[in-house]
C-alpha positions in Angstrom: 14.7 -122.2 -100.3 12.1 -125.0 -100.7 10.6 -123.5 -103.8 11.2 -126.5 -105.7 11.3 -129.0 -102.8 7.9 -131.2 -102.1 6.3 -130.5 -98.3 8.0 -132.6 -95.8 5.0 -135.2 -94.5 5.6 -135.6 -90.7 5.3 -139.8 -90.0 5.4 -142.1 -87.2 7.1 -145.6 -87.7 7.3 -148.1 -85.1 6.2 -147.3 -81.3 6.3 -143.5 -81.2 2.5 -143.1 -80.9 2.2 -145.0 -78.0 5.6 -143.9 -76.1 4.3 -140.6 -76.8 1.0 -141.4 -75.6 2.3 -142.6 -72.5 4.4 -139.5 -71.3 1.2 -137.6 -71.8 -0.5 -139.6 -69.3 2.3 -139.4 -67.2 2.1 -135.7 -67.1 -1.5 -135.9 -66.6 -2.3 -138.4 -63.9 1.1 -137.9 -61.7 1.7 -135.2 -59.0 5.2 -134.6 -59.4 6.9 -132.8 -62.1 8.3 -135.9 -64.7 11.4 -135.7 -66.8 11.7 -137.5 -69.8 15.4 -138.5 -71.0 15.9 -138.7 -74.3 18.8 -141.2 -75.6 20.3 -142.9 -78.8 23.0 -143.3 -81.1 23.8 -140.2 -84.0 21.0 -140.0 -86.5 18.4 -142.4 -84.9 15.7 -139.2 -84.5 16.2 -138.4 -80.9 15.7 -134.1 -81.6 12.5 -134.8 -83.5 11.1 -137.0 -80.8 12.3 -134.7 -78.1 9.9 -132.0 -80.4 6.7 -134.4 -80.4 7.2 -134.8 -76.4 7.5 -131.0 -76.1 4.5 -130.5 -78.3 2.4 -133.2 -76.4 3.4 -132.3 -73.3 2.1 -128.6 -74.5 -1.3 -130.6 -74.3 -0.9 -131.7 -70.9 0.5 -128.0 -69.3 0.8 -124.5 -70.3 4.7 -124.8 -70.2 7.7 -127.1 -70.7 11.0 -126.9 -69.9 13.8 -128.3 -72.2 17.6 -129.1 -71.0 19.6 -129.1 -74.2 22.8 -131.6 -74.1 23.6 -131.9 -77.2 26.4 -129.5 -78.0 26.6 -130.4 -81.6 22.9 -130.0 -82.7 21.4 -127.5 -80.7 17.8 -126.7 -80.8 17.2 -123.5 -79.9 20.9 -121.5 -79.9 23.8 -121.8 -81.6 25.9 -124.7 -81.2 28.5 -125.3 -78.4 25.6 -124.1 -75.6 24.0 -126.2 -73.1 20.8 -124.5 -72.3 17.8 -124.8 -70.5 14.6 -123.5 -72.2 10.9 -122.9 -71.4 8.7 -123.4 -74.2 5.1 -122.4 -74.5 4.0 -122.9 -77.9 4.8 -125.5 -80.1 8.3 -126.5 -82.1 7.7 -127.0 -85.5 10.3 -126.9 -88.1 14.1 -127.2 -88.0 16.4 -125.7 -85.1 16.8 -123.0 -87.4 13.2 -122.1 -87.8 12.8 -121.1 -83.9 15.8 -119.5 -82.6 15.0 -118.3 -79.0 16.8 -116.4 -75.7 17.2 -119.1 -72.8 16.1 -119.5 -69.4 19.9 -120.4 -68.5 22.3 -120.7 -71.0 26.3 -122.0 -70.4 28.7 -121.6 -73.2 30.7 -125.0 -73.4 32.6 -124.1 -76.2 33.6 -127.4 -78.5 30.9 -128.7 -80.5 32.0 -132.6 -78.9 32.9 -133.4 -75.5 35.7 -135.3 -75.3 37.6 -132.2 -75.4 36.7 -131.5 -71.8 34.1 -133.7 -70.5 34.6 -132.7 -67.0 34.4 -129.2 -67.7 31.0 -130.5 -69.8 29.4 -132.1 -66.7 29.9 -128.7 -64.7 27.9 -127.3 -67.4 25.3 -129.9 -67.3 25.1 -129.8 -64.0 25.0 -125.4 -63.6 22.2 -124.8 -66.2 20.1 -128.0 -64.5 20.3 -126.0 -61.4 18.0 -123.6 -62.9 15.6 -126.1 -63.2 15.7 -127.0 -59.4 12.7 -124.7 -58.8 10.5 -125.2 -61.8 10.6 -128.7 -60.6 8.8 -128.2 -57.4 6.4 -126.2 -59.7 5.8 -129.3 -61.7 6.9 -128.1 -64.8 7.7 -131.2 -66.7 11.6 -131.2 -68.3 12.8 -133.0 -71.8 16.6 -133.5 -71.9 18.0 -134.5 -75.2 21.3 -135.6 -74.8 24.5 -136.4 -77.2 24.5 -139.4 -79.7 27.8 -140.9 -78.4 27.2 -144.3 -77.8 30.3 -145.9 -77.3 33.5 -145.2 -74.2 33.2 -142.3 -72.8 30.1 -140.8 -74.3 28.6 -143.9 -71.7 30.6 -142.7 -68.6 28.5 -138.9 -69.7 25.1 -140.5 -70.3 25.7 -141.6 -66.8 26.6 -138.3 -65.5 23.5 -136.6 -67.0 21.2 -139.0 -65.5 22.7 -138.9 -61.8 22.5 -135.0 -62.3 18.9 -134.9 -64.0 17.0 -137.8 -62.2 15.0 -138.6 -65.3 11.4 -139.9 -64.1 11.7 -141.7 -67.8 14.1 -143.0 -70.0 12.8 -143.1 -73.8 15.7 -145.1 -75.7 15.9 -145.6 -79.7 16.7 -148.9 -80.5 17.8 -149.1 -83.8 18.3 -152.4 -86.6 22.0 -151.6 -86.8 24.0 -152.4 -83.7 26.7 -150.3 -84.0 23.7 -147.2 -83.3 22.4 -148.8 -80.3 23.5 -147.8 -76.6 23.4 -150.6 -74.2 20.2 -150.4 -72.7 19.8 -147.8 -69.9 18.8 -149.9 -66.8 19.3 -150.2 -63.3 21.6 -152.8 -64.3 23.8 -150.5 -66.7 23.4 -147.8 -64.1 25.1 -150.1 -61.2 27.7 -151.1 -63.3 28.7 -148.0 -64.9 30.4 -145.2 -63.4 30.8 -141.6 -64.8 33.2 -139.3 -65.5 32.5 -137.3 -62.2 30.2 -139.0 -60.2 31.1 -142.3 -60.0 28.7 -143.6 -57.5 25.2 -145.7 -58.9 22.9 -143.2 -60.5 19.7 -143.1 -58.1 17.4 -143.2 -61.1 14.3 -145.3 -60.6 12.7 -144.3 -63.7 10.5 -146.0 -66.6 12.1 -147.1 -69.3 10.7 -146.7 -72.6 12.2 -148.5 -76.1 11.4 -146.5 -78.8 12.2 -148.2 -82.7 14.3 -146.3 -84.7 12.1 -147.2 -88.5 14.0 -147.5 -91.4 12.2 -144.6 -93.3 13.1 -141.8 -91.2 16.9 -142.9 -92.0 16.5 -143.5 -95.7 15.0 -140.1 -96.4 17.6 -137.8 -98.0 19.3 -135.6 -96.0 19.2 -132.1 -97.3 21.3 -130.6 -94.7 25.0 -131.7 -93.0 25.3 -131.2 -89.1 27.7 -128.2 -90.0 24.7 -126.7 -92.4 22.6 -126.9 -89.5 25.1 -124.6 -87.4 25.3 -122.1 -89.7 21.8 -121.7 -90.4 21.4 -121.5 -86.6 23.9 -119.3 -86.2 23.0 -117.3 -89.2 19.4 -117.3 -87.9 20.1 -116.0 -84.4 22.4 -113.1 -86.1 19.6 -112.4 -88.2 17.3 -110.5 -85.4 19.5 -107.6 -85.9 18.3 -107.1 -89.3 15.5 -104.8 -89.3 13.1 -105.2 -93.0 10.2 -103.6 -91.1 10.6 -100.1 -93.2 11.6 -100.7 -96.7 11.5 -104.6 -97.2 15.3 -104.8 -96.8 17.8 -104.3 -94.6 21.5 -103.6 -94.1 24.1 -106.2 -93.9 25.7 -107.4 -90.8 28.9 -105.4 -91.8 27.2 -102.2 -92.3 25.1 -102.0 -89.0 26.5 -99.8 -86.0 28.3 -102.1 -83.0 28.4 -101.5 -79.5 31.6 -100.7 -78.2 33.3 -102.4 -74.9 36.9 -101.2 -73.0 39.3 -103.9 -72.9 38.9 -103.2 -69.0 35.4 -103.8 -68.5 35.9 -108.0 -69.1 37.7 -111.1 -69.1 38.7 -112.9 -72.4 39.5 -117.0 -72.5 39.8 -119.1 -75.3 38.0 -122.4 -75.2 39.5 -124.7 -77.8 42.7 -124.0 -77.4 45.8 -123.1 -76.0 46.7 -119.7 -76.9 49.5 -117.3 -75.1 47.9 -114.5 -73.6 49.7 -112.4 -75.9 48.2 -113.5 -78.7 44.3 -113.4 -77.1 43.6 -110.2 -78.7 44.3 -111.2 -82.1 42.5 -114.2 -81.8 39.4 -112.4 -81.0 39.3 -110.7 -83.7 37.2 -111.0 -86.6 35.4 -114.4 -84.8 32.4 -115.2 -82.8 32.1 -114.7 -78.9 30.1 -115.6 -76.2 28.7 -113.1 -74.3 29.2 -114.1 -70.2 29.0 -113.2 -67.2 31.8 -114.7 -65.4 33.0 -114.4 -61.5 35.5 -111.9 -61.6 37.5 -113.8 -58.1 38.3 -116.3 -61.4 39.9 -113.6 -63.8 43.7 -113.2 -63.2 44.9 -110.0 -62.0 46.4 -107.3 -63.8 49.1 -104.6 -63.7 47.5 -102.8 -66.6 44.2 -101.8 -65.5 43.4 -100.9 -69.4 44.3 -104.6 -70.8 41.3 -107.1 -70.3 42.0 -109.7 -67.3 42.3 -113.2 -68.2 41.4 -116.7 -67.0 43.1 -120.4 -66.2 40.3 -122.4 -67.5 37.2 -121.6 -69.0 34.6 -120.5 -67.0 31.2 -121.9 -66.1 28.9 -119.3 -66.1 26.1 -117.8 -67.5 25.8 -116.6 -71.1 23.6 -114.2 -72.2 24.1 -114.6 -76.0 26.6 -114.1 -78.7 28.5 -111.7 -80.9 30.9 -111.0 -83.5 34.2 -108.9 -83.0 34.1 -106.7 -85.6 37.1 -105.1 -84.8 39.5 -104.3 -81.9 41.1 -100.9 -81.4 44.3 -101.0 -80.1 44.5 -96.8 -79.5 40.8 -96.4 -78.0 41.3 -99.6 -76.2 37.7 -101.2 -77.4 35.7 -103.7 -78.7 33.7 -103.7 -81.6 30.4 -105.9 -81.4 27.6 -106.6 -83.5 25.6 -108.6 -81.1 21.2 -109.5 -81.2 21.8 -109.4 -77.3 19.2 -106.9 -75.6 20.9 -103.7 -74.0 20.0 -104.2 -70.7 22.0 -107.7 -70.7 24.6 -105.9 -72.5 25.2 -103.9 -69.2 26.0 -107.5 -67.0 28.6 -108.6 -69.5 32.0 -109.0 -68.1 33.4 -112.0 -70.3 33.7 -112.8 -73.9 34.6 -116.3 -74.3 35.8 -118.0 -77.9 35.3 -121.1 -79.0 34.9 -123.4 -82.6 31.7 -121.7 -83.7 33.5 -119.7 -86.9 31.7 -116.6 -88.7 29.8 -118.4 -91.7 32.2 -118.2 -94.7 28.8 -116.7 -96.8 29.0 -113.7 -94.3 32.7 -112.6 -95.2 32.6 -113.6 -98.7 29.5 -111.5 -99.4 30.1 -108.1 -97.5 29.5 -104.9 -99.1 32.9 -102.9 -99.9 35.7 -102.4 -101.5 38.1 -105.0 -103.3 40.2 -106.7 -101.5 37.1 -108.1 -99.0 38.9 -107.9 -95.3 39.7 -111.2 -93.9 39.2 -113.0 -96.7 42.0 -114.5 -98.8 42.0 -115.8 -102.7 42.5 -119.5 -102.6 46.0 -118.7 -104.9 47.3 -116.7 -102.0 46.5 -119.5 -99.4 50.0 -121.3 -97.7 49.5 -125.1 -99.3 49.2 -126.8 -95.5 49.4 -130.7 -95.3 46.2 -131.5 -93.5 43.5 -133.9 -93.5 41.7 -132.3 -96.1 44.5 -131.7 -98.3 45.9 -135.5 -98.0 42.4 -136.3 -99.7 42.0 -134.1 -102.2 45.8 -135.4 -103.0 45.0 -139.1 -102.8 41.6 -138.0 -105.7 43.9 -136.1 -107.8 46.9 -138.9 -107.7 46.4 -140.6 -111.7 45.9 -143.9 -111.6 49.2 -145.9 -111.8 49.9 -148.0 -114.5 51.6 -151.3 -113.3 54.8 -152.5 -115.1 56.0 -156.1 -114.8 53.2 -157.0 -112.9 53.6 -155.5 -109.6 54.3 -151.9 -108.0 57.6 -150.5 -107.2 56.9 -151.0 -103.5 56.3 -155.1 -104.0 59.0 -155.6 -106.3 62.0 -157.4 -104.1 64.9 -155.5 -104.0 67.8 -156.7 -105.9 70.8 -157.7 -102.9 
């Protein structure tokens, strides 16, 4: 992949030696565990700094614990998590590079949270409660949080800090205003409420200003956000693969799934609003999260063989993810190809569906037969007025050629 690519040089610019220098110290010299709260705007290098505090604070202590907020760019699951990790060796590389099982995990599933952002404080707020104990340990705790800096991604900044109690606030500060959250004060604190807990945020913590330099923005980008999923999510899949033997392995498609009754679990879908009727065939052929949901929330049933449903999504603890292979309607069953170990297999009661999608390279390249299943020639596709489609039409309009000096849409009409 980086055959022809020069090595990436890893730089500092700006103050990140010595904000780094000073959480170090804070772990050191302090009796009490410290949390570091990472904030900014989109692209101002808040995951890579929440990597160099990780790795220093490795110096400092044999282990670190890591809340992920960031439902979008997730560092160590797929996307549409919010996780909290212990990590004991370094992080070096891409999210990609160092796919790993969580300490807690909660399956949100949107990769933004406006959708539901009270639903994505209760998440926030269940995985940190895993944390409660390593705290009195004095395990130290990075949070990296989202890069909404305007409305309500302020109101959720707010809620994450009443609900994490950062020790220290390190902010990026970047040239452009429009990247820049207000600053994160006692001040900003008083004066804004959040989404669920609107009283002051008790939060008498450092805060550190970190510049966001101009060459960490101007390098190329090789990757989009959505690349980033699907390698992630490619990546994690991967540890079924097995090239220990022969050097290769067998495709996803060709690899034995675990089966699972329709009466063994609940089903929800996340992102939308779908008629229970229909839950079965939207579960098909997609990704899942793998959960283990209070069954006093499913919905009864008369059909003890159907799965049991739910109001609202769940918050509750994932185990890890899967693909629905196939459903079969006769045997009543579940087909899943899923990295998740066995004995968490056996705690599963709900699969949950959300926006993560099975990477178009995984369908388009499987092993069998013509036609390829699920997969449609672009000929055969329904022509759908979307966004994406209003585009491409604008690009492939010619350009018009103006006669008597003005279009038909300025030209008065005649009375």
């Amino acid at each position: 992949m980086y055959a022809d690519a020069p090595l990436p040089v890893c730089s500092f610019g700006g103050n990140w030696l010595s904000v780094i220098a000073e959480t170090s110290r804070a772990i050191n010299l302090t009796g009490t565990a410290q949390v570091f709260l990472v904030c900014g705007g989109r692209n101002v290098g808040k995951s890579t700094m929440a990597r160099h505090l990780i790795n220093s604070a490795l110096s400092e202590c044999k282990r670190v614990a890591y809340l992920e907020c960031d439902i979008g760019q997730t560092e160590f699951t797929p996307s549409g998590c919010i996780s909290l990790h212990i990590v004991t060796t370094p992080v070096i590389g891409p999210p990609f590079t160092h796919q790993r099982k969580p300490y807690r995990m909660c399956y949100y599933g949107h990769i933004a949270a406006q959708e539901d952002p009270v639903h994505y404080v209760a998440c926030v707020k269940y995985v940190y409660q895993a944390y409660v104990k390593l705290r009195r340990d004095r395990v130290p705790l990075i949070v990296n949080t989202m890069g909404w800096n305007r409305g309500m991604g302020l109101n959720l900044l707010v809620d994450v800090i009443n609900i994490t109690q950062p020790t220290h606030v390190v902010q990026f500060v970047h040239s452009s205003p429009n990247k820049n959250l207000p600053l994160v004060n006692e001040e900003f604190l008083s004066c804004t409420p959040g989404m669920v807990y609107e009283q002051r945020a008790l939060s008498n913590h450092r805060h550190l200003l970190v510049e966001s330099y101009e060459e960490y923005h101007q390098r190329k980008k090789q990757y989009k956000p959505e690349d980033h999923r699907h390698l992630s999510f490619l990546a994690y899949m991967g540890k079924m693969l097995d090239f220990t033997v022969t050097g290769k392995s067998l495709p996803l498609e060709a690899l034995q799934p675990y089966s699972l009754p329709w009466s063994a679990v609940g089903i929800h879908v996340s992102h939308a609003v779908i008629p229970n009727s229909l839950a079965l065939l939207s579960l098909n052929a997609s990704v899942v999260a793998l959960c283990a949901a209070d069954p006093k929330e499913m919905l009864s049933s008369e059909d003890e063989t159907l799965p049991r449903f739910f109001h609202s999504t769940p918050v509750c603890k994932c185990f890890g993810f899967g693909i629905v292979r196939g459903i079969d309607p006769v045997q009543k069953v579940f087909y899943i190809l899923t990295p998740v170990p066995f004995a968490d297999l056996g705690k599963v009661n709900t699969l949950l569906k959300g926006v993560l999608e099975i990477p178009s390279c995984i369908m388009t390249t499987q092993k069998c037969q013509q036609p390829l299943p699920y997969v449609m020639e672009a000929r055969h596709i329904p022509r759908v007025l979307g966004k994406e489609s209003v585009k491409r039409s604008f690009k492939a309009r010619p350009k018009y050629k103006r006669q008597g000096g003005a279009r038909p849409s300025q030209r008065k009409r005649q009375p």
